[in-house]
VODOFI-287544 format. One record per residue (C-alpha): residue number from 0; x, y, z. Coordinates in steps of 0.05 Angstrom, whole numbers, plus 5000, padded with zeros to 4 digits. Layout:
# VODOFI-287544
+-----+------+------+------+
: pos :    x :    y :    z :
+-----+------+------+------+
: NUM :    X :    Y :    Z :
...
+-----+------+------+------+
# end
This chain:
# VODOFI-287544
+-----+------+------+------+
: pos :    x :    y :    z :
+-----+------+------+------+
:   0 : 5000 : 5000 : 5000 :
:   1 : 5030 : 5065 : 4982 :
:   2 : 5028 : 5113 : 5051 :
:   3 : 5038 : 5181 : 5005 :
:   4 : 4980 : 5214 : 5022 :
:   5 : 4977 : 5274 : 4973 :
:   6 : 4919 : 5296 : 4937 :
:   7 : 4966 : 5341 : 4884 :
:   8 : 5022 : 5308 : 4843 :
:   9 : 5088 : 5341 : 4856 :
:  10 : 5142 : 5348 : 4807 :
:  11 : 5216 : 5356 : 4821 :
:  12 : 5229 : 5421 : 4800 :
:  13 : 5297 : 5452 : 4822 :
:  14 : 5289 : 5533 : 4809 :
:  15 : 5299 : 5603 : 4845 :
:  16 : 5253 : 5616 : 4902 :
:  17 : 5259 : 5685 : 4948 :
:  18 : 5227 : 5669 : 5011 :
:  19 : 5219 : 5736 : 5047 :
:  20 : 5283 : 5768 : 5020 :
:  21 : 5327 : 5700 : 5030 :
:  22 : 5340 : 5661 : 4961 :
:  23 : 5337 : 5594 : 4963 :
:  24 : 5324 : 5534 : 4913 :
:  25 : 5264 : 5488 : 4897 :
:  26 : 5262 : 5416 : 4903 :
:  27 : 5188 : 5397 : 4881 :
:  28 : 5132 : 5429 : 4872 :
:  29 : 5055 : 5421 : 4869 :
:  30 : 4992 : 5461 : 4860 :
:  31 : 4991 : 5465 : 4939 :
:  32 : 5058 : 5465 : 4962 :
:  33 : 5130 : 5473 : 4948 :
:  34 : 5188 : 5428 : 4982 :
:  35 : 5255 : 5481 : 4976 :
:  36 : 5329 : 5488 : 5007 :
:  37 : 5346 : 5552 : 5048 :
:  38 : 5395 : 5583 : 5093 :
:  39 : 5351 : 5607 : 5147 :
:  40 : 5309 : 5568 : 5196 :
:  41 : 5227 : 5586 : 5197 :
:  42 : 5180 : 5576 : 5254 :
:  43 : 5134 : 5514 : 5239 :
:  44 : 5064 : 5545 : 5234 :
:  45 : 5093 : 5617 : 5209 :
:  46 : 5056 : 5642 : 5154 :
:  47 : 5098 : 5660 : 5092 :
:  48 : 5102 : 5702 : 5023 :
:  49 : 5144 : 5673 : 4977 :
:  50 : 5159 : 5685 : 4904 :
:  51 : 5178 : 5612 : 4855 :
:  52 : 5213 : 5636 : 4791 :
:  53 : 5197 : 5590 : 4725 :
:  54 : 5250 : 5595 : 4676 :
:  55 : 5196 : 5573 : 4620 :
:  56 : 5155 : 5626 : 4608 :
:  57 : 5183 : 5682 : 4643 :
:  58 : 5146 : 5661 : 4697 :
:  59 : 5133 : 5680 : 4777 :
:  60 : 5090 : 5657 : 4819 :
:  61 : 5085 : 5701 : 4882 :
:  62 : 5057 : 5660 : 4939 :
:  63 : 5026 : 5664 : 5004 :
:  64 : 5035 : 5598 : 5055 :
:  65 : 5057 : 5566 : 5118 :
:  66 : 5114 : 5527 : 5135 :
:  67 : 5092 : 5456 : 5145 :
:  68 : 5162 : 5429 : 5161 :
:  69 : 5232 : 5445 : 5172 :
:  70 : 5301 : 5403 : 5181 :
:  71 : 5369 : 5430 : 5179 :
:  72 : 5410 : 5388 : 5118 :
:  73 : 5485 : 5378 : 5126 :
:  74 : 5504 : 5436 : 5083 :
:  75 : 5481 : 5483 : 5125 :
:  76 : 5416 : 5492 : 5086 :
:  77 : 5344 : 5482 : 5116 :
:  78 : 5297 : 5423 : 5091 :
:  79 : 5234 : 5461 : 5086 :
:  80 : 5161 : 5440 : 5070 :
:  81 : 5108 : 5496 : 5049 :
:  82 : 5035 : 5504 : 5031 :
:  83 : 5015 : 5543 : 4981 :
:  84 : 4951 : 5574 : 4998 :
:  85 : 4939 : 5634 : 4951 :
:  86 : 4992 : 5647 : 4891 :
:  87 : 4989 : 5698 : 4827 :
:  88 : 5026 : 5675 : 4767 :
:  89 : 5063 : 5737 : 4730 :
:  90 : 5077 : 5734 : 4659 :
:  91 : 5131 : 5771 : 4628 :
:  92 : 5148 : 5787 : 4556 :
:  93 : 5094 : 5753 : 4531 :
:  94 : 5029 : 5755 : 4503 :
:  95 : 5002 : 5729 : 4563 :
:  96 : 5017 : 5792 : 4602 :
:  97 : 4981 : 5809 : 4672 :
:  98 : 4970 : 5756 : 4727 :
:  99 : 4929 : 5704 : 4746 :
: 100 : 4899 : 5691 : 4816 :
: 101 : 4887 : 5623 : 4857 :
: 102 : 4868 : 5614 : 4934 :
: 103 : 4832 : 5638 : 4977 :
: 104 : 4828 : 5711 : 5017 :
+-----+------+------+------+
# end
């Protein structure tokens, strides 16, 4: 019996992410979370803004979370599991200009 117990598929996806001024890196990534690698430690529970930036497509997606999980890694990096509760997707130099909304409040 598989014991995964997300809804969403994730994806590994290893690109930039700025959580709250601190750059870090992605490691997956699904409609309703985001695993990633930083070098600061964040309070379980905290609420979070974060911005994921998508090489294809010129791409950002500027999100709003919590921190679901943390663990320090042995490159001085933190292990850190987020939810994404509300994100915008921002389109540059493309047709496709403006942004697009998800979450709620």
């Amino acid at each position: 019996m598989n014991d995964d117990r997300r809804l969403k598929p994730r994806y590994a996806v290893a690109v930039p992410i700025d959580v709250e001024g601190v750059r870090g890196v992605t490691r997956n990534l699904s409609i309703n979370g985001v695993i990633f690698a930083i070098p600061v430690s964040l309070e379980v529970g905290r609420e979070i803004r974060f911005s994921i930036y998508m090489r294809a497509g010129n791409c950002r997606l500027d999100c709003r979370g919590r921190v679901i999980r943390q663990r320090p890694m042995v490159d001085n990096n933190y292990d850190t599991g987020a939810s994404i509760d509300r994100f915008e997707m921002h389109f540059e130099g493309s047709p496709l200009r403006g942004a697009f909304a998800l979450g709620s409040g």
